[in-house]
mmCIF file as Biopython writes it, N, C-alpha, C and O atoms, coordinates in Angstrom:
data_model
#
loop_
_atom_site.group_PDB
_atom_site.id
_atom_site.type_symbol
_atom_site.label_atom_id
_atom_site.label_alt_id
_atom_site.label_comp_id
_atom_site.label_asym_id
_atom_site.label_entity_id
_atom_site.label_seq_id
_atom_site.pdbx_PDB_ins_code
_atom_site.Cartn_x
_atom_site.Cartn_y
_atom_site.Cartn_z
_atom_site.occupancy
_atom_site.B_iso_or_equiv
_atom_site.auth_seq_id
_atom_site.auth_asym_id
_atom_site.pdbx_PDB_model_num
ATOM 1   N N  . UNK A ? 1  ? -94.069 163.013 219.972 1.0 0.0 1  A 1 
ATOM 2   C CA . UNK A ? 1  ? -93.130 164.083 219.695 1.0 0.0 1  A 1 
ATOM 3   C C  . UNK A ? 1  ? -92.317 164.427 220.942 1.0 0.0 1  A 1 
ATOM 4   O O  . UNK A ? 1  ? -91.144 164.797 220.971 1.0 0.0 1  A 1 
ATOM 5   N N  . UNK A ? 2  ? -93.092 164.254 221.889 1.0 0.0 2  A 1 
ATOM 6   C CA . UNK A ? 2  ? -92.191 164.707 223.021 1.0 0.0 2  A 1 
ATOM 7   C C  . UNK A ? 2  ? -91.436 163.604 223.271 1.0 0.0 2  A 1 
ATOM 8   O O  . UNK A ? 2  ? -90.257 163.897 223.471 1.0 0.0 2  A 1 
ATOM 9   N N  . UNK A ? 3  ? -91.647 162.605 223.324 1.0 0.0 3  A 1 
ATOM 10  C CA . UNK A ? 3  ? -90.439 161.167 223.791 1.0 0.0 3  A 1 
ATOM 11  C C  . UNK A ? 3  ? -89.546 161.583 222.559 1.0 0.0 3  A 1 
ATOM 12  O O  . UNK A ? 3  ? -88.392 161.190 222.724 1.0 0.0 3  A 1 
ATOM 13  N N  . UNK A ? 4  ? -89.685 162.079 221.690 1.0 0.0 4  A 1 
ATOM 14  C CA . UNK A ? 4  ? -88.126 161.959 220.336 1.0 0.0 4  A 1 
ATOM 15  C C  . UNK A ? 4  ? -87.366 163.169 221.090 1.0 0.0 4  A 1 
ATOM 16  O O  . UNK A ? 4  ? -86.152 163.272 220.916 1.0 0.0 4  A 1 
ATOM 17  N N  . UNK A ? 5  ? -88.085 164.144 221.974 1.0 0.0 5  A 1 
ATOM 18  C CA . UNK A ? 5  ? -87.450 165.626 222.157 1.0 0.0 5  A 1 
ATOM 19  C C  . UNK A ? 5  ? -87.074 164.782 223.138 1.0 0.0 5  A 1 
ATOM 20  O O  . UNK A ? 5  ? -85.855 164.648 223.040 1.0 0.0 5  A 1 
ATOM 21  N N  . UNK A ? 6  ? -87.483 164.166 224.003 1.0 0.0 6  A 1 
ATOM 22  C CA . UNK A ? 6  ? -86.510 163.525 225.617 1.0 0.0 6  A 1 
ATOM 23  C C  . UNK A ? 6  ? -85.537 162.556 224.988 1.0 0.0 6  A 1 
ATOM 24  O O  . UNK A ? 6  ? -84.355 162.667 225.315 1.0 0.0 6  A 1 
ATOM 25  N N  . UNK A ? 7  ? -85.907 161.563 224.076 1.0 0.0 7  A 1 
ATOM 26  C CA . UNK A ? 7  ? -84.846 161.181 223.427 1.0 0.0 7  A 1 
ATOM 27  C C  . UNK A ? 7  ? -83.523 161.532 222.896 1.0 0.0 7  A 1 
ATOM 28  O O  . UNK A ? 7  ? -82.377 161.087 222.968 1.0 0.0 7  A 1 
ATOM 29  N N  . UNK A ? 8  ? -84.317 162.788 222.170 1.0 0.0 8  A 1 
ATOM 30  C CA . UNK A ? 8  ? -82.331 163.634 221.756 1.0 0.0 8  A 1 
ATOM 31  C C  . UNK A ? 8  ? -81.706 164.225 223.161 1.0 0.0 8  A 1 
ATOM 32  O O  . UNK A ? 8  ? -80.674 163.911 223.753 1.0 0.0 8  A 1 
ATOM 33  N N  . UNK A ? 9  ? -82.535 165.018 223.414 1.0 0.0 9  A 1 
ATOM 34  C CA . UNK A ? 9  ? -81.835 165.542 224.301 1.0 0.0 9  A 1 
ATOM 35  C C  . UNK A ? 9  ? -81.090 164.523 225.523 1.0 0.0 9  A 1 
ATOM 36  O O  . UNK A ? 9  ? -79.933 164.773 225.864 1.0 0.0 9  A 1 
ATOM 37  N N  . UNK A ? 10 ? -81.491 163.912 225.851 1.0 0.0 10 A 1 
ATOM 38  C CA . UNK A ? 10 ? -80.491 162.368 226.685 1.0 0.0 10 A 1 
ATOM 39  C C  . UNK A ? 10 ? -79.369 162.274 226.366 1.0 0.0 10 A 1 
ATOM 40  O O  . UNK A ? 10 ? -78.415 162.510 227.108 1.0 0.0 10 A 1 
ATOM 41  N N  . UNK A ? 11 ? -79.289 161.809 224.869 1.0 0.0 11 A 1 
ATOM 42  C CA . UNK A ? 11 ? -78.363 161.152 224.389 1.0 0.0 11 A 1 
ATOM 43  C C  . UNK A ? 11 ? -77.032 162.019 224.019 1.0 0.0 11 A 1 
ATOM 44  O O  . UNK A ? 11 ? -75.891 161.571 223.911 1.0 0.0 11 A 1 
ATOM 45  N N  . UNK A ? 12 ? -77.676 164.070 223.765 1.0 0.0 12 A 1 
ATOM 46  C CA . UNK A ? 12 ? -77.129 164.541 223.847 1.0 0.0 12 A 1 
ATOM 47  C C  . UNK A ? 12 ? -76.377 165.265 225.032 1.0 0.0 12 A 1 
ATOM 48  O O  . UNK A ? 12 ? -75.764 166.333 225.029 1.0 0.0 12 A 1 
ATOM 49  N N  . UNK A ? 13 ? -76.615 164.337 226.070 1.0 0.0 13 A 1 
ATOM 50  C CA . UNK A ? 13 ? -76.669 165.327 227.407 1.0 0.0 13 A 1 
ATOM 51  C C  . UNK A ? 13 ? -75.368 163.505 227.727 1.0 0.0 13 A 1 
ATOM 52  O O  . UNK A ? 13 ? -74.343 163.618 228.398 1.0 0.0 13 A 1 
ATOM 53  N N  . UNK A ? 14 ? -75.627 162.646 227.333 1.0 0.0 14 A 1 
ATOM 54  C CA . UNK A ? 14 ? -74.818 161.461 228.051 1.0 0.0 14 A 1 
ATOM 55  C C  . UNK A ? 14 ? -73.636 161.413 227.336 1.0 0.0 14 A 1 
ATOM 56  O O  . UNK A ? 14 ? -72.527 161.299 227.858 1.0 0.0 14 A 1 
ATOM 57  N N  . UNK A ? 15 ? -73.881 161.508 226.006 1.0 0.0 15 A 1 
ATOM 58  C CA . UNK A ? 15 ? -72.370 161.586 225.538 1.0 0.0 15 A 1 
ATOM 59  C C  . UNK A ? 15 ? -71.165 162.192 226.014 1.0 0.0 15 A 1 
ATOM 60  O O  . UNK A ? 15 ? -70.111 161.628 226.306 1.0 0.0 15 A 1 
ATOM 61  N N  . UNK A ? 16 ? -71.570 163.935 226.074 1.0 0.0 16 A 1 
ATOM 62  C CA . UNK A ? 16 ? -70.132 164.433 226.673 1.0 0.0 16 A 1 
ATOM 63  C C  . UNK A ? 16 ? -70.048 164.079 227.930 1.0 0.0 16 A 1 
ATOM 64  O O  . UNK A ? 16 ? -68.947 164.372 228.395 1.0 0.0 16 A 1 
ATOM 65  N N  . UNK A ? 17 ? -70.885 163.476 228.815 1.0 0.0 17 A 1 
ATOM 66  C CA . UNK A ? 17 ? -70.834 163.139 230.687 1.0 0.0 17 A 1 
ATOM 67  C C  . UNK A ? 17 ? -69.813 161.922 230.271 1.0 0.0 17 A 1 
ATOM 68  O O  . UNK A ? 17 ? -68.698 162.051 230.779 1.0 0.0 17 A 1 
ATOM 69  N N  . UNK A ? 18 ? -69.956 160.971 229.589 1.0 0.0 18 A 1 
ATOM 70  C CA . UNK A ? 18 ? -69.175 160.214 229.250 1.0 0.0 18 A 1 
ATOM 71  C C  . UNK A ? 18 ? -67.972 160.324 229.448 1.0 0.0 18 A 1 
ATOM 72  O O  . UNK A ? 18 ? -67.352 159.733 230.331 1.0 0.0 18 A 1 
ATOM 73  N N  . UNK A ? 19 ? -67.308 161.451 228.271 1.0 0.0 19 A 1 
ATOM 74  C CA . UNK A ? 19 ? -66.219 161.600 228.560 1.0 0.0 19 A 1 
ATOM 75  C C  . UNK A ? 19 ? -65.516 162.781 229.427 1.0 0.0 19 A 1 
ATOM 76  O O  . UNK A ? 19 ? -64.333 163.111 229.341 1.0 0.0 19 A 1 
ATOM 77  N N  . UNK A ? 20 ? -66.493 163.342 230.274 1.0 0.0 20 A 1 
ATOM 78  C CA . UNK A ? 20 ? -66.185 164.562 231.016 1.0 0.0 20 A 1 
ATOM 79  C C  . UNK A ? 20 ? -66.348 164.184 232.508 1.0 0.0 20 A 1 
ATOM 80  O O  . UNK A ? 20 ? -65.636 164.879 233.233 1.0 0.0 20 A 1 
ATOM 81  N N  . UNK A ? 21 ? -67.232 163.099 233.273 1.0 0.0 21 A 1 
ATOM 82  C CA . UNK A ? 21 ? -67.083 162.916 234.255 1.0 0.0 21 A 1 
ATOM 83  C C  . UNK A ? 21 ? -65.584 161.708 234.747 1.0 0.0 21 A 1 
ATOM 84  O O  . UNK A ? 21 ? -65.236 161.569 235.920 1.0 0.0 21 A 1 
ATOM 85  N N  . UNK A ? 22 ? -65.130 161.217 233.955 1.0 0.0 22 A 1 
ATOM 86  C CA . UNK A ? 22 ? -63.718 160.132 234.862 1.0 0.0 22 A 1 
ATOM 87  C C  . UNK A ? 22 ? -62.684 161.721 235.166 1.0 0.0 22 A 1 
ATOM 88  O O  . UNK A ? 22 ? -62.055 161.747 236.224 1.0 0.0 22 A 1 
ATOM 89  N N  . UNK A ? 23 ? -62.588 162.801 234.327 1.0 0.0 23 A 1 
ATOM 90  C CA . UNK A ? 23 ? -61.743 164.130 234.659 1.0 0.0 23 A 1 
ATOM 91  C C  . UNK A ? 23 ? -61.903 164.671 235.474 1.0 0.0 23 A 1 
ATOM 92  O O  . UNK A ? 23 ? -61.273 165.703 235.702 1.0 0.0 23 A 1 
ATOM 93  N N  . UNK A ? 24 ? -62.894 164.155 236.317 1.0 0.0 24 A 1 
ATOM 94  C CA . UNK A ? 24 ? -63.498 165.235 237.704 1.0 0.0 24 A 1 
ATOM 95  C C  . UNK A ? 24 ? -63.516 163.850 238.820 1.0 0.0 24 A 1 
ATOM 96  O O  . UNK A ? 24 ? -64.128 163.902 239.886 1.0 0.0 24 A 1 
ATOM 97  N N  . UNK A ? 25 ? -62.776 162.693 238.388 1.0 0.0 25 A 1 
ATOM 98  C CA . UNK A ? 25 ? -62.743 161.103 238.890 1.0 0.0 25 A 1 
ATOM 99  C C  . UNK A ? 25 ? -63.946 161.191 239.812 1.0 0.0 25 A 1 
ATOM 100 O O  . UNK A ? 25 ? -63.970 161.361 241.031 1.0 0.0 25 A 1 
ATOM 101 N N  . UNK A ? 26 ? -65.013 161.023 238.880 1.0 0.0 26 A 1 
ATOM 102 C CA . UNK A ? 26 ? -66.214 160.256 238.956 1.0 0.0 26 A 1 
ATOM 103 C C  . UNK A ? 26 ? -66.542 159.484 238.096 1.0 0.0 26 A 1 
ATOM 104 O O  . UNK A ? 26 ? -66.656 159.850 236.926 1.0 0.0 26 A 1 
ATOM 105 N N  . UNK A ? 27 ? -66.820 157.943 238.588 1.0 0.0 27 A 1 
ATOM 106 C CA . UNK A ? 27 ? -66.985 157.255 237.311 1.0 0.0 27 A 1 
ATOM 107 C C  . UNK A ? 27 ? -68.008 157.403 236.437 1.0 0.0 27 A 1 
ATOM 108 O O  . UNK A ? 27 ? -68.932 158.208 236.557 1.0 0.0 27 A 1 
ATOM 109 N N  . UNK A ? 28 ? -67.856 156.680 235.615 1.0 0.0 28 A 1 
ATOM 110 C CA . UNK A ? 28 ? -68.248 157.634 233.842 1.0 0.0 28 A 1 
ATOM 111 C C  . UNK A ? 28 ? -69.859 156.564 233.910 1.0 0.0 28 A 1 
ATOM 112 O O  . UNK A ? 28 ? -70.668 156.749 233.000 1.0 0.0 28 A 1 
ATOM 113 N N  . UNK A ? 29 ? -70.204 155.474 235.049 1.0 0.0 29 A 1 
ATOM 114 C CA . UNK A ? 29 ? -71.233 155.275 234.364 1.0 0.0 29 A 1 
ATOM 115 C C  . UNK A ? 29 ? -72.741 156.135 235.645 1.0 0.0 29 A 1 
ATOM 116 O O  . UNK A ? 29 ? -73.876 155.678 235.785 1.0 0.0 29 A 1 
ATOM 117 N N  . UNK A ? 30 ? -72.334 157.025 236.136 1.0 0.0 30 A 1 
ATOM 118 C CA . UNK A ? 30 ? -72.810 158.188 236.651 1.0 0.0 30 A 1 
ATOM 119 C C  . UNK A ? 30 ? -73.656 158.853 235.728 1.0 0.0 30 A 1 
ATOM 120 O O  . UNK A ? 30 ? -74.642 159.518 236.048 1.0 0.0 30 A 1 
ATOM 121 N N  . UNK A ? 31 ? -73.057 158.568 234.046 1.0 0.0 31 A 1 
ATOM 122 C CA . UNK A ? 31 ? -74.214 159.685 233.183 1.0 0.0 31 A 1 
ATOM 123 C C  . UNK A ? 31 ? -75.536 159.059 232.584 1.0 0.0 31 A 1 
ATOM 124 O O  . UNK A ? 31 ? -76.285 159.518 231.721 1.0 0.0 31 A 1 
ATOM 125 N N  . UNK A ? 32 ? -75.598 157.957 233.245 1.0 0.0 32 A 1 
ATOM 126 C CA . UNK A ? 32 ? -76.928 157.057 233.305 1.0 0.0 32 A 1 
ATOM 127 C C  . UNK A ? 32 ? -77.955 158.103 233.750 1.0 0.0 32 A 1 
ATOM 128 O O  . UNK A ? 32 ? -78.836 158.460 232.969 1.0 0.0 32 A 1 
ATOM 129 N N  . UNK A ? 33 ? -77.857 158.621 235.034 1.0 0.0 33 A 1 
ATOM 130 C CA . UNK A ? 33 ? -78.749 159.899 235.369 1.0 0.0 33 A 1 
ATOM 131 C C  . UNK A ? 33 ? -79.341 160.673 234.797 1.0 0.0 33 A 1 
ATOM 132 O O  . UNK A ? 33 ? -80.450 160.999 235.219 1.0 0.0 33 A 1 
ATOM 133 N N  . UNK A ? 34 ? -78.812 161.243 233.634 1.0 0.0 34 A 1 
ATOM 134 C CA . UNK A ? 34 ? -79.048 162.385 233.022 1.0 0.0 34 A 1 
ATOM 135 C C  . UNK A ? 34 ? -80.508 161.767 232.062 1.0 0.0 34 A 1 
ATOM 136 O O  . UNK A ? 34 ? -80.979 162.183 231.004 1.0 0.0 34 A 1 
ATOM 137 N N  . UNK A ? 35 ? -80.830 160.899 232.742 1.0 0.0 35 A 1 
ATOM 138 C CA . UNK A ? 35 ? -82.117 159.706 231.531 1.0 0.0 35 A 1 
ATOM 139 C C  . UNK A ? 35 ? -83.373 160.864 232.502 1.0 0.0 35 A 1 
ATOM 140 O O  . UNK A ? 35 ? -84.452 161.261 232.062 1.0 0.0 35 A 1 
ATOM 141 N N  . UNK A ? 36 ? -82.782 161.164 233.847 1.0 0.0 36 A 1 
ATOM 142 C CA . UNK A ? 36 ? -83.994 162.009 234.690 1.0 0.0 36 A 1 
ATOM 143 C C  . UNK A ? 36 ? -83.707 163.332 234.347 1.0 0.0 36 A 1 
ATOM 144 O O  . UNK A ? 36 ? -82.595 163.679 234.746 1.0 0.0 36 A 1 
ATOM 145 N N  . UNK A ? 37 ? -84.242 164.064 233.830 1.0 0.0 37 A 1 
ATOM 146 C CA . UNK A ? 37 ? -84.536 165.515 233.933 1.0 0.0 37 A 1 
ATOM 147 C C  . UNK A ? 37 ? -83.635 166.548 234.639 1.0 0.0 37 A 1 
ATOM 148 O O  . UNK A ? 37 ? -83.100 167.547 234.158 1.0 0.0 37 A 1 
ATOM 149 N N  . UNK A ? 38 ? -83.593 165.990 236.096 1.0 0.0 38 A 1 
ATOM 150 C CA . UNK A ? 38 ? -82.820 166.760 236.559 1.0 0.0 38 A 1 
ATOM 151 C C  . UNK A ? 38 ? -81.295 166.024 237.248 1.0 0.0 38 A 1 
ATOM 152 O O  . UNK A ? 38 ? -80.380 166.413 237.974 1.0 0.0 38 A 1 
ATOM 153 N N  . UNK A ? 39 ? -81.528 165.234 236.804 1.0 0.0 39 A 1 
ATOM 154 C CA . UNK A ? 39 ? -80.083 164.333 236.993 1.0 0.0 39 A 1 
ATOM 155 C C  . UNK A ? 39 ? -78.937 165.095 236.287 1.0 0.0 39 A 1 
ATOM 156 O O  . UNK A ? 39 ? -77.852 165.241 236.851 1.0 0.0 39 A 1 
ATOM 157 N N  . UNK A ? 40 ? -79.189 165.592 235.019 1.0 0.0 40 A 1 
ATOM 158 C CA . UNK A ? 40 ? -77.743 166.252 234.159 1.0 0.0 40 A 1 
ATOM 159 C C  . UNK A ? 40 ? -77.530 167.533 234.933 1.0 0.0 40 A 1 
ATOM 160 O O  . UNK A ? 40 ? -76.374 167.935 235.060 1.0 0.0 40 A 1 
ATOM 161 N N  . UNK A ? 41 ? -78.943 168.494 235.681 1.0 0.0 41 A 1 
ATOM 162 C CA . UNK A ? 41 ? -78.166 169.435 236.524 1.0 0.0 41 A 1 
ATOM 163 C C  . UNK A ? 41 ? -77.461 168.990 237.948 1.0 0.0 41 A 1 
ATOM 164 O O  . UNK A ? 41 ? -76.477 169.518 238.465 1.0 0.0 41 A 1 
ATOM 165 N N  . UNK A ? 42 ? -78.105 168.059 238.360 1.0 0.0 42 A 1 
ATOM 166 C CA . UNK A ? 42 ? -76.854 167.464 239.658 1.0 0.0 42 A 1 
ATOM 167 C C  . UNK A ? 42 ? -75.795 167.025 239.264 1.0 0.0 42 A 1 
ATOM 168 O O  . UNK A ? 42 ? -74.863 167.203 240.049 1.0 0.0 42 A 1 
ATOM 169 N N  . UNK A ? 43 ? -75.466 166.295 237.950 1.0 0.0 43 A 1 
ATOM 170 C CA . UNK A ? 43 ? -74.183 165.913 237.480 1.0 0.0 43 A 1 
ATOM 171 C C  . UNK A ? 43 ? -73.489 167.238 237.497 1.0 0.0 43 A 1 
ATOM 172 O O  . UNK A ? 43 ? -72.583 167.434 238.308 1.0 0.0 43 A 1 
ATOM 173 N N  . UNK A ? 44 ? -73.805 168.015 236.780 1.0 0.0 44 A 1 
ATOM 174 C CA . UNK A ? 44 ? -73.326 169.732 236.765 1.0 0.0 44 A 1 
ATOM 175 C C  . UNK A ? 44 ? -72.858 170.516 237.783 1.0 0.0 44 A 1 
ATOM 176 O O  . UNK A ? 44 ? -71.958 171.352 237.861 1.0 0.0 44 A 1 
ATOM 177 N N  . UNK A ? 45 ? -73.653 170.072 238.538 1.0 0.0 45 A 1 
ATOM 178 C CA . UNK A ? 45 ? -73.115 170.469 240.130 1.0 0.0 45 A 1 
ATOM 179 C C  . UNK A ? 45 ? -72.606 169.440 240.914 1.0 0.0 45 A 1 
ATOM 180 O O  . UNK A ? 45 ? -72.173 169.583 242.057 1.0 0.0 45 A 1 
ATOM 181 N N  . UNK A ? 46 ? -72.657 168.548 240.377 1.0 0.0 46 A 1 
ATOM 182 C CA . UNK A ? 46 ? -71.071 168.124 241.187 1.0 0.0 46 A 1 
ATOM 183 C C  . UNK A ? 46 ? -69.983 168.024 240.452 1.0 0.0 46 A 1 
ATOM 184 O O  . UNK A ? 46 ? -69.103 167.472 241.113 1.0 0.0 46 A 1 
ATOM 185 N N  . UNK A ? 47 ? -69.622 168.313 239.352 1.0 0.0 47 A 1 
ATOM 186 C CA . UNK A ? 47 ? -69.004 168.785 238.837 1.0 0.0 47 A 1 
ATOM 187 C C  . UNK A ? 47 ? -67.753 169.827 239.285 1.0 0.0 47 A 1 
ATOM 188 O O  . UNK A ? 47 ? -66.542 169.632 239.385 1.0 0.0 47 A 1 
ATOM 189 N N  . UNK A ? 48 ? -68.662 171.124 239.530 1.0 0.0 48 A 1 
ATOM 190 C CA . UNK A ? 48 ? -68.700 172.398 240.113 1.0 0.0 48 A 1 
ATOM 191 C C  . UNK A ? 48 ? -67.670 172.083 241.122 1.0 0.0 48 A 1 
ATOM 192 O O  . UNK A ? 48 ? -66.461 172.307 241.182 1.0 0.0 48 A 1 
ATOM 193 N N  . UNK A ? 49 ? -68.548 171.476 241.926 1.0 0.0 49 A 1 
ATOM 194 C CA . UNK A ? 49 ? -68.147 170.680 243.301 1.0 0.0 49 A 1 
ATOM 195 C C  . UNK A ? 49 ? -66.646 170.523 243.174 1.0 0.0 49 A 1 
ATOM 196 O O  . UNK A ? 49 ? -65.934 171.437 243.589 1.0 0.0 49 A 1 
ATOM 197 N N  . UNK A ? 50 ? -66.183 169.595 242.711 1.0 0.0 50 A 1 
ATOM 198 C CA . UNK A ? 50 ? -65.257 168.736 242.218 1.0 0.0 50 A 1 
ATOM 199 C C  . UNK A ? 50 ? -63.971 169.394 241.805 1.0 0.0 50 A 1 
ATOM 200 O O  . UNK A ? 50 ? -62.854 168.986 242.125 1.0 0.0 50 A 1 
ATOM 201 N N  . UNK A ? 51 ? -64.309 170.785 240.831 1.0 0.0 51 A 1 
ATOM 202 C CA . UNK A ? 51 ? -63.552 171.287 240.315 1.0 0.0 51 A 1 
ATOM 203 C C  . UNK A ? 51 ? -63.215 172.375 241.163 1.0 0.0 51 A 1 
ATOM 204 O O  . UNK A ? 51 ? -62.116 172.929 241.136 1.0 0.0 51 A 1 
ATOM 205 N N  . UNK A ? 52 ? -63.988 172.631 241.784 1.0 0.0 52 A 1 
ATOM 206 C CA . UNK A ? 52 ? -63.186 173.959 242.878 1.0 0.0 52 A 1 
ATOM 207 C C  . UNK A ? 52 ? -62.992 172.885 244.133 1.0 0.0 52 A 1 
ATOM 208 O O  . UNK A ? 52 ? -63.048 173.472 245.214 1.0 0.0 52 A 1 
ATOM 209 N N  . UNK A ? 53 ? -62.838 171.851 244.216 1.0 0.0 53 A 1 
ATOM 210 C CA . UNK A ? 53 ? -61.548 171.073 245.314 1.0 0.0 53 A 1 
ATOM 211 C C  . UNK A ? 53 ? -60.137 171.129 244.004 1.0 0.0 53 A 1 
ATOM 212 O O  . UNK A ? 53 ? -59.090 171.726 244.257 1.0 0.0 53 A 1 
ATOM 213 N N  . UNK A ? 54 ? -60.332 170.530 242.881 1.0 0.0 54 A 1 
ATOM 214 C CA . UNK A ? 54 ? -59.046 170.441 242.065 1.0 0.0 54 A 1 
ATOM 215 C C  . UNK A ? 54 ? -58.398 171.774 242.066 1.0 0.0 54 A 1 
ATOM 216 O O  . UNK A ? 54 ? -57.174 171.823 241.943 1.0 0.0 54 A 1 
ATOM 217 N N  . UNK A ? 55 ? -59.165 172.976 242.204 1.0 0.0 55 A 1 
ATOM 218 C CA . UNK A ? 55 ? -57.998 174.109 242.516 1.0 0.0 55 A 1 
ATOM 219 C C  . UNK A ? 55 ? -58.017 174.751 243.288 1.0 0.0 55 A 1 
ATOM 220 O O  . UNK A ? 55 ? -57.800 175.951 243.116 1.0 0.0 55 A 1 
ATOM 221 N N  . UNK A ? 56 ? -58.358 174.086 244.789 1.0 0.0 56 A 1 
ATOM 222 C CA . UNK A ? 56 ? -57.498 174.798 246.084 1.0 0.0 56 A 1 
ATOM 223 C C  . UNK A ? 56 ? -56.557 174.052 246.061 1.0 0.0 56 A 1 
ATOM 224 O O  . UNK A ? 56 ? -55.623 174.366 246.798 1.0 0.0 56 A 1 
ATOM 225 N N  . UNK A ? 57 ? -56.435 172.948 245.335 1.0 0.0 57 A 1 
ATOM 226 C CA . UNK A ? 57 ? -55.087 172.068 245.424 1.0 0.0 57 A 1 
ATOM 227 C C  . UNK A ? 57 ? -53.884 172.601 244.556 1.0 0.0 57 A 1 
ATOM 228 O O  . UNK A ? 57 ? -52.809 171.999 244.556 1.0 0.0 57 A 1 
#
């Protein structure tokens, strides 16, 4: 039961990285990570990262 709960949740966590990390130009196969636990919150924060350089610009 718990591998089907790590299962969804992955797949639901890689899809939108998919198409949400090349917009922050990081490449998109970066959301491989999110397979670790805490990989989708470092994606998140660099993210963060990323987006407050895009608007001091």
């Amino acid at each position: 039961m718990e591998f089907l709960f790590w299962l969804v949740w992955t797949v639901a966590t890689i899809v939108p990285m998919l198409k949400l990390l090349p917009h922050f130009g990081i490449d998109k196969y970066w959301a491989a990570v999110c397979v670790v636990p805490i990989g989708a919150i470092g994606l998140l924060w660099w993210m963060a990262v990323k987006l407050q350089e895009l608007e001091r610009r």
